[in-house]
N, CA, C and O atoms as a Maestro MAE file, in Angstrom:
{
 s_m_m2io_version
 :::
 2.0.0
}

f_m_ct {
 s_m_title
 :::
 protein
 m_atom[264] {
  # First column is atom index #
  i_m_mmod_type
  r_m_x_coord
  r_m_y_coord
  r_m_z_coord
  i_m_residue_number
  s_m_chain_name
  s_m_pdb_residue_name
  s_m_pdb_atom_name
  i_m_atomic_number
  :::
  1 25 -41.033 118.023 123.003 1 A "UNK " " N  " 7
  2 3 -40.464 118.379 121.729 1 A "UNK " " CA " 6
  3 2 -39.521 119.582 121.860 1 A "UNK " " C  " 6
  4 15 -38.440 119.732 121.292 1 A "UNK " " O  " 8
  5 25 -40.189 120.481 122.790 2 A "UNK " " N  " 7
  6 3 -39.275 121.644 122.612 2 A "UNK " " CA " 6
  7 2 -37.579 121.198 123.674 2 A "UNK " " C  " 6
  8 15 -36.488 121.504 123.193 2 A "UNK " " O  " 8
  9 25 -37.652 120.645 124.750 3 A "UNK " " N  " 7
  10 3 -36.468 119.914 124.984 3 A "UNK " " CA " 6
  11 2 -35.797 118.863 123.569 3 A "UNK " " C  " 6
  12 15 -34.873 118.076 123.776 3 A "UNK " " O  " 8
  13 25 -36.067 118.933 122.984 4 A "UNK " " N  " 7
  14 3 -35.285 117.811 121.725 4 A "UNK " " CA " 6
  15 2 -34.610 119.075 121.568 4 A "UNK " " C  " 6
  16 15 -33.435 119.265 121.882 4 A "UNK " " O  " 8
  17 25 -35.613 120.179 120.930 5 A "UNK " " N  " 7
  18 3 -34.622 121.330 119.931 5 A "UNK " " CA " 6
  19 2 -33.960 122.163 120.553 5 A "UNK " " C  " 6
  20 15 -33.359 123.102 120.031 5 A "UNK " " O  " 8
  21 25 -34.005 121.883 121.838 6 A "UNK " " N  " 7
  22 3 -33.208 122.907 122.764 6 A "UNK " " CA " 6
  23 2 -31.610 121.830 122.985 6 A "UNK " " C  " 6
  24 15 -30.528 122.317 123.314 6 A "UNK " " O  " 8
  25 25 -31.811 120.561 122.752 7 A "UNK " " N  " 7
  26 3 -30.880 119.856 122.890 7 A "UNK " " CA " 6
  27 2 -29.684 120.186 121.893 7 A "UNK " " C  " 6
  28 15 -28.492 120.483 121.961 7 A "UNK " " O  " 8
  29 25 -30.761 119.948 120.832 8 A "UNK " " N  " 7
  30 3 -29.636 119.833 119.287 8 A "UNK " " CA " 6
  31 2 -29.530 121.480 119.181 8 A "UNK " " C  " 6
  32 15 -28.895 121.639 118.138 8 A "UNK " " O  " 8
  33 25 -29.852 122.910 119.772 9 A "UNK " " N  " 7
  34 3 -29.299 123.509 119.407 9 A "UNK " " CA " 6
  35 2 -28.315 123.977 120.449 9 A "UNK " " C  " 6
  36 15 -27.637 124.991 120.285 9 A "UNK " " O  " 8
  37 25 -28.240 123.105 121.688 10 A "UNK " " N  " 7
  38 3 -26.735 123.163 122.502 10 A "UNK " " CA " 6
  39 2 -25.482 122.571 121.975 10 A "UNK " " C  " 6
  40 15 -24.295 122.885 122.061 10 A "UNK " " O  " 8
  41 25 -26.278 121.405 121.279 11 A "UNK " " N  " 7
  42 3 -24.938 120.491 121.057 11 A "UNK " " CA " 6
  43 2 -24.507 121.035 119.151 11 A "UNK " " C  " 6
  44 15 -23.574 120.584 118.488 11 A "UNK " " O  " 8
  45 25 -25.471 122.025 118.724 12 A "UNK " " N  " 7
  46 3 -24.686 122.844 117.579 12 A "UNK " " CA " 6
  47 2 -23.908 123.467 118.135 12 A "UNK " " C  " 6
  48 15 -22.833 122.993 117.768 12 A "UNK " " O  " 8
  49 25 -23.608 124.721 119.211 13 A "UNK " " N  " 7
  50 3 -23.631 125.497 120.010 13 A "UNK " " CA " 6
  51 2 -22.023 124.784 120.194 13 A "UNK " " C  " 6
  52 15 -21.020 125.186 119.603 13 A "UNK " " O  " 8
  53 25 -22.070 123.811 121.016 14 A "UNK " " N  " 7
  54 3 -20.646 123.219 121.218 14 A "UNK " " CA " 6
  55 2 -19.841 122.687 119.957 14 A "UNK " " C  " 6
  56 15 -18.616 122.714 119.843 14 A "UNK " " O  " 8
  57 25 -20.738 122.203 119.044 15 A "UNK " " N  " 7
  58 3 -19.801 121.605 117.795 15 A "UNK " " CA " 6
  59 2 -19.379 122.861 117.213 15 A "UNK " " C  " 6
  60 15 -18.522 122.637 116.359 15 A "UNK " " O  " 8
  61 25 -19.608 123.949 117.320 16 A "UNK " " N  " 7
  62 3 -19.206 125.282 116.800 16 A "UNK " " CA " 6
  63 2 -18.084 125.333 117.166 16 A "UNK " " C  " 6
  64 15 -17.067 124.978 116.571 16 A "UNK " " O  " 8
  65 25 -18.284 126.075 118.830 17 A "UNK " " N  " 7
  66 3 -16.927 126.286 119.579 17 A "UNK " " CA " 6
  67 2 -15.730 125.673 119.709 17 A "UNK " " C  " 6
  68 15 -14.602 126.096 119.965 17 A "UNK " " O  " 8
  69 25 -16.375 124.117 119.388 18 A "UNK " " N  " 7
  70 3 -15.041 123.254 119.140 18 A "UNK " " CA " 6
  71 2 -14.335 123.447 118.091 18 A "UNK " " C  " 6
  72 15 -13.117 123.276 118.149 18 A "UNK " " O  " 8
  73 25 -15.029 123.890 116.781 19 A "UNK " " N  " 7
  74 3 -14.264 124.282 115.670 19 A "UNK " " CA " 6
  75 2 -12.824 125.127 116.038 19 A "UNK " " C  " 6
  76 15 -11.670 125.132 115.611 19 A "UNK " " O  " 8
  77 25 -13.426 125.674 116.849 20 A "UNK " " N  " 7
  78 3 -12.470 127.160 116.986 20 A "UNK " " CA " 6
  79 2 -10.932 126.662 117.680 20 A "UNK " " C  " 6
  80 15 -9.843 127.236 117.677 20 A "UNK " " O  " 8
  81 25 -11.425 125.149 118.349 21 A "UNK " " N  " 7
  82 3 -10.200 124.612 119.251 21 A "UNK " " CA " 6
  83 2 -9.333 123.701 118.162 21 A "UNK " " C  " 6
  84 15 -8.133 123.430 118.133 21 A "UNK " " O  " 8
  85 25 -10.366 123.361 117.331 22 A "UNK " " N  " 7
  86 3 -9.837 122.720 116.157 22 A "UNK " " CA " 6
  87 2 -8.692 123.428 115.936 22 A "UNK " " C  " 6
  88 15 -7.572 123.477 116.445 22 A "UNK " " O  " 8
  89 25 -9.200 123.901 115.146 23 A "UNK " " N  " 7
  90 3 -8.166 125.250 114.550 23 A "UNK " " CA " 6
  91 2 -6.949 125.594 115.058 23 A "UNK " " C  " 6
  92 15 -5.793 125.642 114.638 23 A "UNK " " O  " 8
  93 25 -7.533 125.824 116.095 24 A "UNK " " N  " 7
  94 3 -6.038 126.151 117.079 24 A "UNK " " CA " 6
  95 2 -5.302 125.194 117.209 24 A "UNK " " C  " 6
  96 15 -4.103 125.433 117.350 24 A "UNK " " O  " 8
  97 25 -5.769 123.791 117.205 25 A "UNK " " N  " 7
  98 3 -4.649 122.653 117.366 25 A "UNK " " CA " 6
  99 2 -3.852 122.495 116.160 25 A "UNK " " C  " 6
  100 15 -2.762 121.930 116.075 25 A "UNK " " O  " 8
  101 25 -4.581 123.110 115.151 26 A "UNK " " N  " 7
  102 3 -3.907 121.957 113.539 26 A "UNK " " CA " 6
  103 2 -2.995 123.187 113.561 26 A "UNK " " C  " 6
  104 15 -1.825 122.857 113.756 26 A "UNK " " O  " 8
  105 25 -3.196 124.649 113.405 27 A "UNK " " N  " 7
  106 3 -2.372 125.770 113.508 27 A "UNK " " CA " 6
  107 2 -1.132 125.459 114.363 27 A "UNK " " C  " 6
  108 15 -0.031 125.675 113.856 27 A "UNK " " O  " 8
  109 25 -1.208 124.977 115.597 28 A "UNK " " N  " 7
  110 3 -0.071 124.614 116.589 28 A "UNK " " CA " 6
  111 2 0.457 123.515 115.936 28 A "UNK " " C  " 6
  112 15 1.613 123.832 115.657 28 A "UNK " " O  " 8
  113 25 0.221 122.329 115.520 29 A "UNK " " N  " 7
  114 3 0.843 121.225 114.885 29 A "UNK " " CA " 6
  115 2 1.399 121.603 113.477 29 A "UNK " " C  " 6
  116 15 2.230 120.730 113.227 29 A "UNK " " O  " 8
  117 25 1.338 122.531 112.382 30 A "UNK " " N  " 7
  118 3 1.613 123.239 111.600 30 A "UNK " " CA " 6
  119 2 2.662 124.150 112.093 30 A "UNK " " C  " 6
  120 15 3.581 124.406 111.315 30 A "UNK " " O  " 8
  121 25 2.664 124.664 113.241 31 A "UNK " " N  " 7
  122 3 4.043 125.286 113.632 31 A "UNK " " CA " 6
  123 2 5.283 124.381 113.858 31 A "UNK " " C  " 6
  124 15 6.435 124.360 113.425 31 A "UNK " " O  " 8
  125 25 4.518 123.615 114.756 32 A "UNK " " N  " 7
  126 3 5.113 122.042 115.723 32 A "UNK " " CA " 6
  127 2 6.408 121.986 113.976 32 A "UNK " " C  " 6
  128 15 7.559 122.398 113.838 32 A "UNK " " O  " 8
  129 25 5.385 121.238 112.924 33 A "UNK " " N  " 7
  130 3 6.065 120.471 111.812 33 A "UNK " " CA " 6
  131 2 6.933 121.691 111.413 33 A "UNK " " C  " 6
  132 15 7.935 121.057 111.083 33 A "UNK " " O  " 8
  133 25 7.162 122.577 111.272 34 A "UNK " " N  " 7
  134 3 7.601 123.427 110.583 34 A "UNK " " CA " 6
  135 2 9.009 123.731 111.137 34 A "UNK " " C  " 6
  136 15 10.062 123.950 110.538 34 A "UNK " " O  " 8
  137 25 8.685 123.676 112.633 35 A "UNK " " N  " 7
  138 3 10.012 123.991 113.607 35 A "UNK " " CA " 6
  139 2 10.771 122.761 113.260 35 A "UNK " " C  " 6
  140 15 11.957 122.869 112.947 35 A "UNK " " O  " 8
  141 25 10.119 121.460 113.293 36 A "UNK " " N  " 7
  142 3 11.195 120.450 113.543 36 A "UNK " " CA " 6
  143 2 11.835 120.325 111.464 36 A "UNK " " C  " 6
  144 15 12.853 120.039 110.835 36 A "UNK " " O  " 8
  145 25 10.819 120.639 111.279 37 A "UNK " " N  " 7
  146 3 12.297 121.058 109.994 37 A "UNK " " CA " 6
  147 2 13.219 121.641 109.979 37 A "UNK " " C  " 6
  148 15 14.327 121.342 109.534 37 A "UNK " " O  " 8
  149 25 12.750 122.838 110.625 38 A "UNK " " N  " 7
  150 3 14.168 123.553 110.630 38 A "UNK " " CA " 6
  151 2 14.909 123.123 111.536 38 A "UNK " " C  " 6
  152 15 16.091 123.000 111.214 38 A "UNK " " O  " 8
  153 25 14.675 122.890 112.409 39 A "UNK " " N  " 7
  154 3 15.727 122.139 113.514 39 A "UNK " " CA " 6
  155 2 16.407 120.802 112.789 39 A "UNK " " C  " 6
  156 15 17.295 120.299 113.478 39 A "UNK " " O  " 8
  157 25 16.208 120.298 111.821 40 A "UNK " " N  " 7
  158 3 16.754 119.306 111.487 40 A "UNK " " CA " 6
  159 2 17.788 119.979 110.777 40 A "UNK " " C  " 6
  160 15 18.991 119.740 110.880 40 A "UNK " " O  " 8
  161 25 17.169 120.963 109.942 41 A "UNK " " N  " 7
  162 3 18.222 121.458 109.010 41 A "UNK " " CA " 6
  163 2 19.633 122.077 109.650 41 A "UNK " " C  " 6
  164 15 20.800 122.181 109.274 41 A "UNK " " O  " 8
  165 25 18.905 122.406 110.761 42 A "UNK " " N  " 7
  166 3 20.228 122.917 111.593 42 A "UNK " " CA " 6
  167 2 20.816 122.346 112.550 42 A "UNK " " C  " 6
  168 15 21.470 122.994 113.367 42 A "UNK " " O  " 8
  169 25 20.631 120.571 112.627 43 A "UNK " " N  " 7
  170 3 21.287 119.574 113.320 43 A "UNK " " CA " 6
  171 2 22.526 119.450 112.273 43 A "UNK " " C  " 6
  172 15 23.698 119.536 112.640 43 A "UNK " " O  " 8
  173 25 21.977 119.159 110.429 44 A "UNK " " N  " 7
  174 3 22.819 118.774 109.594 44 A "UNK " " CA " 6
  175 2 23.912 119.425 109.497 44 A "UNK " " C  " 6
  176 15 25.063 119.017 109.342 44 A "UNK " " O  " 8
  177 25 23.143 121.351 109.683 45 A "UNK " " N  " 7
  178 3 24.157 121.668 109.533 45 A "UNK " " CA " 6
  179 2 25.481 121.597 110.456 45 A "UNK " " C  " 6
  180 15 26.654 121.563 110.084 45 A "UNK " " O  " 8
  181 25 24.999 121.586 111.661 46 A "UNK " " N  " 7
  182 3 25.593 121.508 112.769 46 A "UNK " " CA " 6
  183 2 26.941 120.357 112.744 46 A "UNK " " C  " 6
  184 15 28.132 120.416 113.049 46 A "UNK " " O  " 8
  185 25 26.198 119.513 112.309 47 A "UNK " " N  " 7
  186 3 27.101 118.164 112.042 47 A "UNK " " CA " 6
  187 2 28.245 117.989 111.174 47 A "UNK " " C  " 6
  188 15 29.316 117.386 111.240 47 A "UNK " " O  " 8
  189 25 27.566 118.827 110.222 48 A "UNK " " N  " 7
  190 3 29.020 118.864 108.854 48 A "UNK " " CA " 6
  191 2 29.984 119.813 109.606 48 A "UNK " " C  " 6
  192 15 31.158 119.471 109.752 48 A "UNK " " O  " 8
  193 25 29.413 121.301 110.215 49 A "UNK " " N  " 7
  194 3 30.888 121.712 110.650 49 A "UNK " " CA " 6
  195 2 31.588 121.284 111.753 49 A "UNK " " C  " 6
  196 15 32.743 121.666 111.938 49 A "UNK " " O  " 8
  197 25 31.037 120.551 112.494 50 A "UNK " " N  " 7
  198 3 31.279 119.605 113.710 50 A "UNK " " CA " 6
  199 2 33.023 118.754 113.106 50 A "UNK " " C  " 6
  200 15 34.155 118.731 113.590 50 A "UNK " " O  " 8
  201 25 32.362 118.143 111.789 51 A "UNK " " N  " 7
  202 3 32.687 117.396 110.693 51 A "UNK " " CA " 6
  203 2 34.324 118.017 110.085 51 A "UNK " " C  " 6
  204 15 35.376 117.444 109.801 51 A "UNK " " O  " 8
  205 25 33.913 119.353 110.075 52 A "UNK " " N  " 7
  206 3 34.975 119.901 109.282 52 A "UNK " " CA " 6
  207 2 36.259 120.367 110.257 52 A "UNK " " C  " 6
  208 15 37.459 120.330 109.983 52 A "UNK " " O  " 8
  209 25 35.535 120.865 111.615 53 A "UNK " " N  " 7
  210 3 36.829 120.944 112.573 53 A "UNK " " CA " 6
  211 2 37.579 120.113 113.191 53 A "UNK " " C  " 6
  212 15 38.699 120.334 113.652 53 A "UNK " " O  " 8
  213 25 36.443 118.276 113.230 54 A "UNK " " N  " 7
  214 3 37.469 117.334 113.722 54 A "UNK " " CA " 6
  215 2 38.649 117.090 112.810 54 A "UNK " " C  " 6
  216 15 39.773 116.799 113.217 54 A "UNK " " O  " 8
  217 25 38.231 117.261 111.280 55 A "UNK " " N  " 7
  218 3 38.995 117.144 110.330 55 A "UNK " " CA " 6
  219 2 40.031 117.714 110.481 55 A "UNK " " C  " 6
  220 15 41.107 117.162 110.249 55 A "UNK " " O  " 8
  221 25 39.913 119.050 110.941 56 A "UNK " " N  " 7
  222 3 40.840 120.421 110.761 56 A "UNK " " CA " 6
  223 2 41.919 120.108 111.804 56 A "UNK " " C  " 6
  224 15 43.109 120.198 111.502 56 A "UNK " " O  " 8
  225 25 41.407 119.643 113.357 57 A "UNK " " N  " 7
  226 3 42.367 119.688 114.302 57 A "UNK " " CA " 6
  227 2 43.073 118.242 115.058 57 A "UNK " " C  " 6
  228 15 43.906 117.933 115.910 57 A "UNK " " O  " 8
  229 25 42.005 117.566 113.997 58 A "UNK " " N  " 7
  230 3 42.699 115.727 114.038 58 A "UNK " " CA " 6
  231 2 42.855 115.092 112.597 58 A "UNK " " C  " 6
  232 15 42.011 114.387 112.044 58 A "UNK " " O  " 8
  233 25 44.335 115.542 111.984 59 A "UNK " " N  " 7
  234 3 44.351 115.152 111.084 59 A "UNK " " CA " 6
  235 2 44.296 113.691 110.459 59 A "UNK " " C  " 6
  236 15 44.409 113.429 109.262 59 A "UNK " " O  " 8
  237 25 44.105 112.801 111.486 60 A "UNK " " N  " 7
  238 3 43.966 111.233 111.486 60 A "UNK " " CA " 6
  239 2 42.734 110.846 111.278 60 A "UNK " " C  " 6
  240 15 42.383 109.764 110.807 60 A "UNK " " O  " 8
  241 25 41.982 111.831 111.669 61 A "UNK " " N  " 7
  242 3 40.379 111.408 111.162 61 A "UNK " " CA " 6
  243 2 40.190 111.221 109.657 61 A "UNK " " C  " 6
  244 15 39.431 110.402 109.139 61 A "UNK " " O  " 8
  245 25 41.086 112.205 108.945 62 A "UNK " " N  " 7
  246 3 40.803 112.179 107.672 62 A "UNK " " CA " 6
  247 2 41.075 110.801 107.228 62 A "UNK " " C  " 6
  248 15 40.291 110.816 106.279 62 A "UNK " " O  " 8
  249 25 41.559 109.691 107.193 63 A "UNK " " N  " 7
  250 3 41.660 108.501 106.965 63 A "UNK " " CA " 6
  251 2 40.715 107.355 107.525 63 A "UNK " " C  " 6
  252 15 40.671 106.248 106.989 63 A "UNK " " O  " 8
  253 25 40.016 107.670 108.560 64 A "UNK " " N  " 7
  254 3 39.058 107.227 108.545 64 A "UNK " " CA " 6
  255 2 37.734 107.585 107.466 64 A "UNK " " C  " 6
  256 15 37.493 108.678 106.953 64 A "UNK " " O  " 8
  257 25 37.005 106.357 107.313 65 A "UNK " " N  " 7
  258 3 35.326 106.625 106.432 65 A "UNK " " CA " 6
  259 2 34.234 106.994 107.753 65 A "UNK " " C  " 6
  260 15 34.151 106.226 108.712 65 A "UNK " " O  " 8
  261 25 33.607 107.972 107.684 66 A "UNK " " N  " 7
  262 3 32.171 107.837 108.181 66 A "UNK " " CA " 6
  263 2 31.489 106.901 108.210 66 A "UNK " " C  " 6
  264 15 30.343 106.986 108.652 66 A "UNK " " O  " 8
  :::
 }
 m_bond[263] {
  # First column is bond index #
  i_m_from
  i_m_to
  i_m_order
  :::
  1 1 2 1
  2 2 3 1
  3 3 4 2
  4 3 5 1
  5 5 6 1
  6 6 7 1
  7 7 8 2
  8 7 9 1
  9 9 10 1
  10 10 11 1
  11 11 12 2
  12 11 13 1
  13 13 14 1
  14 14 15 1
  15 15 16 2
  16 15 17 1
  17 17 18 1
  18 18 19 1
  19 19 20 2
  20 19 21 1
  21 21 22 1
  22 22 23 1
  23 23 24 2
  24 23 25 1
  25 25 26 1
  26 26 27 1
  27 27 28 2
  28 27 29 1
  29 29 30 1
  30 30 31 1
  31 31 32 2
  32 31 33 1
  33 33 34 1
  34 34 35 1
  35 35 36 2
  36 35 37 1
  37 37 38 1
  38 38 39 1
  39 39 40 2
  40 39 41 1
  41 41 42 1
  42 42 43 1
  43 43 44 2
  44 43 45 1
  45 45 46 1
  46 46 47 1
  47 47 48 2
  48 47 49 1
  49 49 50 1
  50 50 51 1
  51 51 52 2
  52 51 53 1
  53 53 54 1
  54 54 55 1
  55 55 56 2
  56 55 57 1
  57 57 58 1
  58 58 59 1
  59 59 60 2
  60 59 61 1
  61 61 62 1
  62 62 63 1
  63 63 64 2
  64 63 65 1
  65 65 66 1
  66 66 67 1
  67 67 68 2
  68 67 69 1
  69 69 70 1
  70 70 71 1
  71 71 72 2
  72 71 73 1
  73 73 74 1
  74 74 75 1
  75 75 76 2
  76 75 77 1
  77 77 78 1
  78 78 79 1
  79 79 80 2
  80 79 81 1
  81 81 82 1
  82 82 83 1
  83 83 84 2
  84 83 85 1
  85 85 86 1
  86 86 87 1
  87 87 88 2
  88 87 89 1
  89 89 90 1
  90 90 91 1
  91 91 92 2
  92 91 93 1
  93 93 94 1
  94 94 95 1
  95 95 96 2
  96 95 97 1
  97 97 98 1
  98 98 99 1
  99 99 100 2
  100 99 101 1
  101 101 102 1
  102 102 103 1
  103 103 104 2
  104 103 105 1
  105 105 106 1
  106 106 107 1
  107 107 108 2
  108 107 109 1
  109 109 110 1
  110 110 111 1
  111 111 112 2
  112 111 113 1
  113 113 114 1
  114 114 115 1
  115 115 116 2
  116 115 117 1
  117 117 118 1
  118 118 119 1
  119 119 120 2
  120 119 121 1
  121 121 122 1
  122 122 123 1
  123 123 124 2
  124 123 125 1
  125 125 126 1
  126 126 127 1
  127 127 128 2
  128 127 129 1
  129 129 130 1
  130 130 131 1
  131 131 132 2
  132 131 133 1
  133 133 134 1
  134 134 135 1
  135 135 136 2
  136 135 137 1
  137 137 138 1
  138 138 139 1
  139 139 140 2
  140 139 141 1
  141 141 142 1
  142 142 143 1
  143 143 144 2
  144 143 145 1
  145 145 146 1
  146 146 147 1
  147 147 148 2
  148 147 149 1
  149 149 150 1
  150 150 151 1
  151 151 152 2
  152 151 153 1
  153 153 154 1
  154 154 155 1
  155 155 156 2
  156 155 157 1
  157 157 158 1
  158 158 159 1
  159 159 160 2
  160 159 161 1
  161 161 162 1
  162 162 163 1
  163 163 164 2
  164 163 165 1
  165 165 166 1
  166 166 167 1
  167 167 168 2
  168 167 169 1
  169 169 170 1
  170 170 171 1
  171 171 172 2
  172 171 173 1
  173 173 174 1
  174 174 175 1
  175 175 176 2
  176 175 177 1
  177 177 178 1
  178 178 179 1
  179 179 180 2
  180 179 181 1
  181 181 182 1
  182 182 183 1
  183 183 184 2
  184 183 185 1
  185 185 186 1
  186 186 187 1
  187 187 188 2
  188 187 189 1
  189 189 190 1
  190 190 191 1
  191 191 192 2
  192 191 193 1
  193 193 194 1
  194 194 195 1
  195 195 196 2
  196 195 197 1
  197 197 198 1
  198 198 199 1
  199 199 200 2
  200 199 201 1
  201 201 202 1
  202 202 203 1
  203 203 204 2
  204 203 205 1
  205 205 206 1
  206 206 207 1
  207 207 208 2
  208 207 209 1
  209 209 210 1
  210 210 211 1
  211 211 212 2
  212 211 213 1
  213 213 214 1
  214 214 215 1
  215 215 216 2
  216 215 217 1
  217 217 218 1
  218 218 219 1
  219 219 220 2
  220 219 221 1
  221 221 222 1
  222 222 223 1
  223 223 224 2
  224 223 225 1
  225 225 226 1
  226 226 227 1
  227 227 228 2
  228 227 229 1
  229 229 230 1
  230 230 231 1
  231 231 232 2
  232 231 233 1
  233 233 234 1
  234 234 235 1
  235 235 236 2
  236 235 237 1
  237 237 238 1
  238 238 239 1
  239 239 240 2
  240 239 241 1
  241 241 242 1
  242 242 243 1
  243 243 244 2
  244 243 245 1
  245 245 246 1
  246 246 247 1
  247 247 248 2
  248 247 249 1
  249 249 250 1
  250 250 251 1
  251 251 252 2
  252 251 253 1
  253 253 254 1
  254 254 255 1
  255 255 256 2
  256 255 257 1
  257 257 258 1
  258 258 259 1
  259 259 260 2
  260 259 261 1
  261 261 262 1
  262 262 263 1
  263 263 264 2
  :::
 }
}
């Protein structure tokens, strides 16, 4: 009997500590999502002025549609 409760209070023992790794993963994936927003935002932006200088120094583009 006393091996049972020595069992279940190792494997509390680990379901604890794992919490802690938990954590740390969803925290890192919460950064993860956060970066690739902004990185998107700053692909778009990237793109429009990309956008505005082909315009600027090939004036033939302007007659083309996107």
């Amino acid at each position: 009997m006393l091996d049972v409760n020595q069992i279940i209070k190792d494997l509390a023992s680990m379901v604890y500590e794992q919490g802690d790794t938990i954590d740390s993963i969803e925290a890192n994936i919460e950064t993860a999502s956060s970066n690739v927003d902004s990185a998107n935002e700053h692909l778009a932006k990237a793109s429009q002025h990309q956008r505005r200088i082909q315009l600027n120094f090939f004036p033939s583009e302007k007659k083309r549609k996107p």
